[in-house]
C-alpha positions as CSV (number, residue, x, y, z in Angstrom):
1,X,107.9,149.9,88.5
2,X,107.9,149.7,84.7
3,X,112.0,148.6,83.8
4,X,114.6,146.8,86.4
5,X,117.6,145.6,85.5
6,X,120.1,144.1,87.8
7,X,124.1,143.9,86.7
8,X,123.0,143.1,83.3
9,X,125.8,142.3,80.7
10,X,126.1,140.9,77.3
11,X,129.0,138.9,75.7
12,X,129.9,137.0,72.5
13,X,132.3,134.7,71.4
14,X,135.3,136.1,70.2
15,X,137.2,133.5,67.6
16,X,140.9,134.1,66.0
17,X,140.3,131.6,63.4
18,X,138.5,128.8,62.3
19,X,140.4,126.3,64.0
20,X,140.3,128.1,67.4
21,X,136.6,128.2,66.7
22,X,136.6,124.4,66.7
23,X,138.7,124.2,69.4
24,X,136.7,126.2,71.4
25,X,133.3,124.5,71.1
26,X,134.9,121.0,71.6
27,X,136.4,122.6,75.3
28,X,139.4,122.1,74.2
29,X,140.5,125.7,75.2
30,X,138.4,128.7,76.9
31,X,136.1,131.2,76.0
32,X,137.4,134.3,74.7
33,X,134.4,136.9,75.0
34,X,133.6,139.9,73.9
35,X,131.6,142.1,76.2
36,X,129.3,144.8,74.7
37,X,127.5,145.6,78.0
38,X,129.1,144.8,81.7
39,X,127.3,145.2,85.2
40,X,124.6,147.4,83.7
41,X,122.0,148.6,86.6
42,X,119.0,150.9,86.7
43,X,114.8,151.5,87.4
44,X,112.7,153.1,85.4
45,X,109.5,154.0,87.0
46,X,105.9,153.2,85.2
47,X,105.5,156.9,83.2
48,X,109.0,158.0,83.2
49,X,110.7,159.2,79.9
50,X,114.3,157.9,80.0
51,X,116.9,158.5,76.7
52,X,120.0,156.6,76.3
53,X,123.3,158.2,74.9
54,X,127.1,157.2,73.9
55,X,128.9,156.8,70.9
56,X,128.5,154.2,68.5
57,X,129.5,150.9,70.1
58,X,128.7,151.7,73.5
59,X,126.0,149.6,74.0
60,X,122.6,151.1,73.5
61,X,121.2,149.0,70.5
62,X,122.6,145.3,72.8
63,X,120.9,147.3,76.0
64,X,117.3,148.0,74.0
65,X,117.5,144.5,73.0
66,X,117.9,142.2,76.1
67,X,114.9,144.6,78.1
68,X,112.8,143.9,74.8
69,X,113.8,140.2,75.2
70,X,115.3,139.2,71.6
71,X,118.0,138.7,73.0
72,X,118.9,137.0,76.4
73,X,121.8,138.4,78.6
74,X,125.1,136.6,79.2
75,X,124.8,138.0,83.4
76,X,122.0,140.0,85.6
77,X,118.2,140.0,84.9
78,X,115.9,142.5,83.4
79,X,112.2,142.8,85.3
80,X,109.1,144.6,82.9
81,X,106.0,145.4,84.1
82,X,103.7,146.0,81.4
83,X,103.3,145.4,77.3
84,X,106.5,146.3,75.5
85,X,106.1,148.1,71.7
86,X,109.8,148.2,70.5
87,X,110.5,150.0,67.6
88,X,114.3,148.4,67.5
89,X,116.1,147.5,63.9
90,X,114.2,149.1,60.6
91,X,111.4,146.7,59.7
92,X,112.9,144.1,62.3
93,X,110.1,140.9,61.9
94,X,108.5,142.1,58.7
95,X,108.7,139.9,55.6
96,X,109.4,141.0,52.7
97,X,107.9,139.1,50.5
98,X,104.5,140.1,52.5
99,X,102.5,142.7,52.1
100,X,102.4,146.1,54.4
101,X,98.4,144.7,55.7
102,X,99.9,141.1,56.1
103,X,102.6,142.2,57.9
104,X,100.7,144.6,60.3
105,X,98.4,141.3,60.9
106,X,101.3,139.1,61.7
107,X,102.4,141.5,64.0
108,X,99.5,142.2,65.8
109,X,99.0,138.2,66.0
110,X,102.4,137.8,67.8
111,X,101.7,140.7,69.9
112,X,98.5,138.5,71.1
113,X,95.9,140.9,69.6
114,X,92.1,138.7,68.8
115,X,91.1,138.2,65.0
116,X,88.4,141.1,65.9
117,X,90.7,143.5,67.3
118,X,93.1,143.0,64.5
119,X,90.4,144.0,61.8
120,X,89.4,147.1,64.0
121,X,93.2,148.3,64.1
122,X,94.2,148.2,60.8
123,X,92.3,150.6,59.2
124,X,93.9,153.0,61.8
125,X,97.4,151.5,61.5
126,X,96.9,152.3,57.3
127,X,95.3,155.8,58.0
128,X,98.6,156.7,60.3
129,X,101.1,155.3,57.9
130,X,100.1,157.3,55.2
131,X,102.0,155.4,52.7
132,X,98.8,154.9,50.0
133,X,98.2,151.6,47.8
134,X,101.9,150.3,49.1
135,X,100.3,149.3,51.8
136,X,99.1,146.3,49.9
137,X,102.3,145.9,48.0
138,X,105.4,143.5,49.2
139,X,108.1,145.5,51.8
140,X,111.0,144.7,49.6
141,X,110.0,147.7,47.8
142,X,109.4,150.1,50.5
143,X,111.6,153.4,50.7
144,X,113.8,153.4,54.4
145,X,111.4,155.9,54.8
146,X,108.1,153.6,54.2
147,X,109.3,151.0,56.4
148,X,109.5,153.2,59.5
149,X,106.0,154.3,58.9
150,X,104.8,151.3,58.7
151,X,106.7,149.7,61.8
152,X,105.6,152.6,64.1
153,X,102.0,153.1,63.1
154,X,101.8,149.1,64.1
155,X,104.1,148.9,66.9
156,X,102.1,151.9,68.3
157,X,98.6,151.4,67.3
158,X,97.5,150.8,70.9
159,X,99.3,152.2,73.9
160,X,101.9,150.6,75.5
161,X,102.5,150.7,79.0
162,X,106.1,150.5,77.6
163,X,107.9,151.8,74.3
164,X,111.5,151.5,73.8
165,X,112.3,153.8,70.2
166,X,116.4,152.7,69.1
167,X,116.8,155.8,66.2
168,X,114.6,154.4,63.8
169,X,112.1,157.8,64.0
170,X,115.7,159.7,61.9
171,X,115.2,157.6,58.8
172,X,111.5,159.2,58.0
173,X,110.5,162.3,57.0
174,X,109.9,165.9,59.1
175,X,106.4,165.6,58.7
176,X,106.0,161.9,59.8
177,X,108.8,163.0,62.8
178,X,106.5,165.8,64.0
179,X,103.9,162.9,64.0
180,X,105.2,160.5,65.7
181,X,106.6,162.8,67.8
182,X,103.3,164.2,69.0
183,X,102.0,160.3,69.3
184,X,104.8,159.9,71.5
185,X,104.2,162.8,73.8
186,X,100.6,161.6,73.8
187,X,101.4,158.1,75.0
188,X,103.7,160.1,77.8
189,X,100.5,162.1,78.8
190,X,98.8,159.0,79.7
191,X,101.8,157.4,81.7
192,X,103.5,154.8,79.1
193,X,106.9,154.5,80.2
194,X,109.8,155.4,77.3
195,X,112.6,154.2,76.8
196,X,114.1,156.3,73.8
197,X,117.8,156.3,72.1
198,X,118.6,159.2,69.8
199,X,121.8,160.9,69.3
200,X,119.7,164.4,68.8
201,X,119.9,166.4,71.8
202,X,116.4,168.5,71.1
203,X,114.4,165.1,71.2
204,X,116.4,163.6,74.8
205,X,115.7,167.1,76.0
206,X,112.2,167.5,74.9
207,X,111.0,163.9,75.4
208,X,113.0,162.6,78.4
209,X,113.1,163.2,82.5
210,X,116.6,162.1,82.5
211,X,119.3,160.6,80.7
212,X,122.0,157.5,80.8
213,X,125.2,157.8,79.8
214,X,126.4,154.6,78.1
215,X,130.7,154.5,77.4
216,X,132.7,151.6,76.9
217,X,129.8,148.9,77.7
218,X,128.8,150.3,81.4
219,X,126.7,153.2,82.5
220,X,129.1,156.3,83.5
221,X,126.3,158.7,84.4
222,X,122.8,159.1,85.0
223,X,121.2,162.3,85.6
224,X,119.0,165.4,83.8
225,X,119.2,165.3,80.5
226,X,121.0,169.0,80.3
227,X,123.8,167.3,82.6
228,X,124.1,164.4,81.0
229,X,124.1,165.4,77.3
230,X,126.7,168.2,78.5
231,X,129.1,165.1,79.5
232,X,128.2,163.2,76.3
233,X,129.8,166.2,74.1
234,X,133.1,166.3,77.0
235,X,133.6,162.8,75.6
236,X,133.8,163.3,72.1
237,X,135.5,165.9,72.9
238,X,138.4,163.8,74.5
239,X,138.0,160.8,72.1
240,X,138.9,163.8,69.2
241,X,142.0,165.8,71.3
242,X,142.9,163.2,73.6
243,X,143.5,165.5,76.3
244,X,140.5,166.5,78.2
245,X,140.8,167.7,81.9
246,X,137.0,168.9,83.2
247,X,137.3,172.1,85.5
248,X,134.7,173.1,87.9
249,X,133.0,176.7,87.5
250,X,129.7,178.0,89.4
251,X,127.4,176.9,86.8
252,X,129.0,174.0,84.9
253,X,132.5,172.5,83.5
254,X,135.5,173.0,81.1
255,X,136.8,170.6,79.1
256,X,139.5,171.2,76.3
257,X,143.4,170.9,75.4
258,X,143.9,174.7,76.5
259,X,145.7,175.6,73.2
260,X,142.5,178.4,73.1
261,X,141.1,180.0,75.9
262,X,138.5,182.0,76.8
263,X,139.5,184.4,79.6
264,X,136.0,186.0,80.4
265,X,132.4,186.5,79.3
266,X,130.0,189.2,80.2
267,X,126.6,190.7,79.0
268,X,125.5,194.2,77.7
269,X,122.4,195.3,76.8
270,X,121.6,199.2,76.0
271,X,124.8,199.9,76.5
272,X,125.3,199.0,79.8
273,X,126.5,195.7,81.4
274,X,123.4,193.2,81.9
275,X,122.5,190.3,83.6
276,X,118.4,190.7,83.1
277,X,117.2,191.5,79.3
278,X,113.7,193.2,78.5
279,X,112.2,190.6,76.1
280,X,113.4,192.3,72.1
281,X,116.1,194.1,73.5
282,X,119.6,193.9,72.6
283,X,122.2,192.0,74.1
284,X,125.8,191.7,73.5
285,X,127.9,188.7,74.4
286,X,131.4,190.1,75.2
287,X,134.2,187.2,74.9
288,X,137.8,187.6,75.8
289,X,140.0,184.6,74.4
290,X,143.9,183.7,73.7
291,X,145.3,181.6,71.4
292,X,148.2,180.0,73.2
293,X,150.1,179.2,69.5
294,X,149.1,179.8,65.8
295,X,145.3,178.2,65.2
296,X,144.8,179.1,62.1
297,X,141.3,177.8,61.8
298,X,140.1,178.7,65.5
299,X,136.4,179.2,65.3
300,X,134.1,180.6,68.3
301,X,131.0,178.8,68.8
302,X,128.2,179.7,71.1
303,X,124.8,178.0,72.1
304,X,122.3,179.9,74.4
305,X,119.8,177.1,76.3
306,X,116.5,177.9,78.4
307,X,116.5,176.6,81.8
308,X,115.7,172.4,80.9
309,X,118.9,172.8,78.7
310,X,116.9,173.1,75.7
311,X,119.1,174.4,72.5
312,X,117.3,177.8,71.9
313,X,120.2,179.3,69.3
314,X,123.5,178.8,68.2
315,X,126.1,179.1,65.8
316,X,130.1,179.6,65.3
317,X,132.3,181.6,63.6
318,X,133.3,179.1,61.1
319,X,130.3,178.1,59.7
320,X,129.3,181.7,59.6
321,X,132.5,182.7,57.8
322,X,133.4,185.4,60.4
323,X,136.0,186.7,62.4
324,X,138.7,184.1,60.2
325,X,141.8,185.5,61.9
326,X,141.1,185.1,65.6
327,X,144.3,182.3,66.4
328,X,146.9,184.4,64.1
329,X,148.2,186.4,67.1
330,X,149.1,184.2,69.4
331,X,149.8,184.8,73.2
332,X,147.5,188.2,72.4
333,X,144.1,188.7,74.2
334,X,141.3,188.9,71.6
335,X,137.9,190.8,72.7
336,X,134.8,190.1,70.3
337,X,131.5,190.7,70.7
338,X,128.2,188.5,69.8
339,X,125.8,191.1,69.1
340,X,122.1,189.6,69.1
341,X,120.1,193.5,68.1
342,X,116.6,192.2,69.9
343,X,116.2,189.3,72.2
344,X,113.1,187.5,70.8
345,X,112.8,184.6,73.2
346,X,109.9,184.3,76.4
347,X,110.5,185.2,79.9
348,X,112.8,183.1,81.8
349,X,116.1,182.0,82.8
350,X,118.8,181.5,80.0
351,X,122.6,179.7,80.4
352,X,125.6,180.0,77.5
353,X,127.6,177.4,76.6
354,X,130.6,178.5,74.4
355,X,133.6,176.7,72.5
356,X,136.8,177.5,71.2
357,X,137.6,174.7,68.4
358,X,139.0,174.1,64.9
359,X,136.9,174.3,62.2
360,X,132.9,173.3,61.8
361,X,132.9,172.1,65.2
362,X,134.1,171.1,68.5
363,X,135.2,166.9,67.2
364,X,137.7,168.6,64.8
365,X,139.6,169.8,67.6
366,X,138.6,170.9,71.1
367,X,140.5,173.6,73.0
368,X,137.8,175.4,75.5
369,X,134.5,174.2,76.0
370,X,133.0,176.3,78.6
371,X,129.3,174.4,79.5
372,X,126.9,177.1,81.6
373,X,129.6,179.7,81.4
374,X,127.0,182.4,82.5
375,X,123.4,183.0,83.1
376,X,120.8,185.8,82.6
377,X,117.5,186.2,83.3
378,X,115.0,187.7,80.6
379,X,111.9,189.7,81.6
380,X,108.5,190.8,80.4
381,X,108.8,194.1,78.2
382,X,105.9,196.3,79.5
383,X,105.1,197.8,76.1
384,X,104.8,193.9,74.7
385,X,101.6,192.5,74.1
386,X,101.0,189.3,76.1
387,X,102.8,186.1,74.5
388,X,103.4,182.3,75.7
389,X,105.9,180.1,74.8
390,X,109.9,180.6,73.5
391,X,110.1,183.1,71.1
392,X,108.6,186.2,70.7
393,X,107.2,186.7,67.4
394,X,105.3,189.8,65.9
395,X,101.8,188.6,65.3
396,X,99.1,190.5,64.5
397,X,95.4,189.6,64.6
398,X,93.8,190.7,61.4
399,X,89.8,190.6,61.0
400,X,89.5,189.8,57.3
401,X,85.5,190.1,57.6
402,X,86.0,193.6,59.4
403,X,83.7,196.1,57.1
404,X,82.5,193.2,55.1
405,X,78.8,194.3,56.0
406,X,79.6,198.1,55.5
């Protein structure tokens, strides 16, 4: 087992003034704590990829912590098996008044690495950071985005059995993302165990077998990333309109206020209605809603997902400066159609999620969102030339030496 923790919670003092303060660390009157985690509890088995969700102040930075061990827990245990590489806080134990090399050698000192293997990994550390001559320059005057370079490339430059990753991969670059990324998936390959906190759903789906659902200091769900991450946007949801009630369908749930509503959803392709798509060929979402009083800002979105729950295409009405006028009439059914003119994604199964809300998106105002609300299956097209992967793209092999000789 790589990760075990038993009812694990964190607390801190909680003072109303100076005097209480006192008062308090002379007995004189009780604790008054604040807890950021309460009765936490879950394994994580050695090579499983686990991601960590909630909204800000729900725990996950406190939770990252106390497995890593810079911090110590007020209740419960935590149990690792195996050599932690925590990439927590930005730069968290670098000086910086020390150089990037001096740094990387303190770290790899306190990580218990030999005066040998130390001079063997920093070239490597250097060549992975990519950050030039700053690497013998103090930290102080690193870029946000230099700092995370440099903290991964040394908290990774040998494989962990364990890595634990709190956000700091957002601060650099694409290019150095993609990178890490693809060390990450690497390390997963040969069975370190992740423990990964983002609040982008494409990397928890991508990267993680399941998810954990932090809210309010304690876990309220822990399943498939798809599942979980579905629940995660049903509580902002309700944190925005204050008025959530989740509804059971065949594939997923509802959440919303119910001042919108969509009252069906069906698929056409050639014409005719469709549940399996020939890859490239058309398909047409067909929506019924209602506004139930005047929106004037109601905005359809839409987000088609492959069969992990992998985001594969989305937008909304708002942002695409469509369709402005949909909560004018209310009370009045309202048919619209997504027209998509050729299906460019691989074989497989496909789900849509849609949402009726004001604005940009669904945290201005949620009235109807509709996870899974129907699923379709797309199929080879005969007349394709063979393709692997997501999207079906029109390549064509060119010979540039073809009649070079002639």
């Amino acid at each position: 087992m790589g990760i075990r923790v038993d009812g694990l919670g964190k607390a801190y003092p909680r003072f109303r003034s100076r005097r209480h303060a006192l008062a308090t660390w002379l007995g004189l009157c009780p604790r008054d704590l604040c807890w950021v985690l309460r009765d936490v509890s879950f394994t994580v088995e050695q090579g499983e990829s686990v991601g960590l969700v909630g909204v800000n102040g729900a725990g996950k930075s406190t939770l990252l912590k106390l497995i890593a061990g810079t911090t110590v827990p007020t209740t419960g245990s935590v149990s690792v098996n195996g050599r932690i590489a925590a990439l927590l806080e930005l730069g968290m134990g670098f000086h910086p008044e020390f150089t990037g090399r001096e740094n990387v050698v303190l770290s790899a000192r306190m990580q218990g690495f030999s005066p040998e293997e130390i001079d063997a990994l920093v070239p490597s550390i250097q060549a992975f950071a990519e950050i030039g001559d700053y690497f013998d320059q103090p930290v102080r005057i690193y870029s946000s985005g230099m700092f995370v370079r440099l903290a991964f490339s040394a908290a990774t430059a040998v494989r962990p059995e364990i890595l634990i990753v709190d956000e700091a991969l957002a601060v650099g670059d694409a290019y150095f993302q993609h990178k890490s990324f693809a060390r990450i998936r690497s390390f997963r390959e040969q069975g370190t165990t992740l423990l990964f906190v983002s609040h982008d759903p494409g990397s928890i789906k991508s990267l993680c077998d399941r998810a954990i659902l932090l809210n309010e200091s304690r876990i309220i769900a822990d399943a498939p990333p798809a599942e979980v991450l579905d629940y995660y946007n049903a509580l902002i949801a309700e944190k925005e309109a204050n008025a959530v009630q989740l509804k059971e369908n065949r594939y997923g749930g509802r959440s919303g206020n119910g001042m919108a509503t969509f009252l069906s959803v069906t698929f056409e392709s050639k014409g005719k209605p469709a549940k399996i798509v020939e890859v490239g060929a058309d398909l047409d979402i067909c929506l019924t809603l209602v506004a139930h009083q005047a929106i004037p800002d109601l905005s359809v979105g839409f987000m088609l997902k492959d069969r992990t729950g992998l985001d594969i295409f989305g937008s909304n009405t708002w942002l695409r400066g469509e369709l402005a006028s949909l909560g004018d009439a209310p009370g009045v059914p309202r048919k619209l159609r997504i027209r998509i003119p050729a299906l460019n994604v691989g074989p497989g199964s496909y789900s849509l999620t849609l949402a009726l809300h004001s604005g940009a998106s669904h945290l201005q105002g949620n009235f109807d969102w509709w996870d899974n609300a129907e699923v379709f299956q797309v199929v080879p097209d005969s007349g394709r030339k063979h393709f692997l992967g997501v999207c079906a793209l029109d390549a064509v092999l060119i010979d540039d030496d073809a009649g070079a000789d002639a």
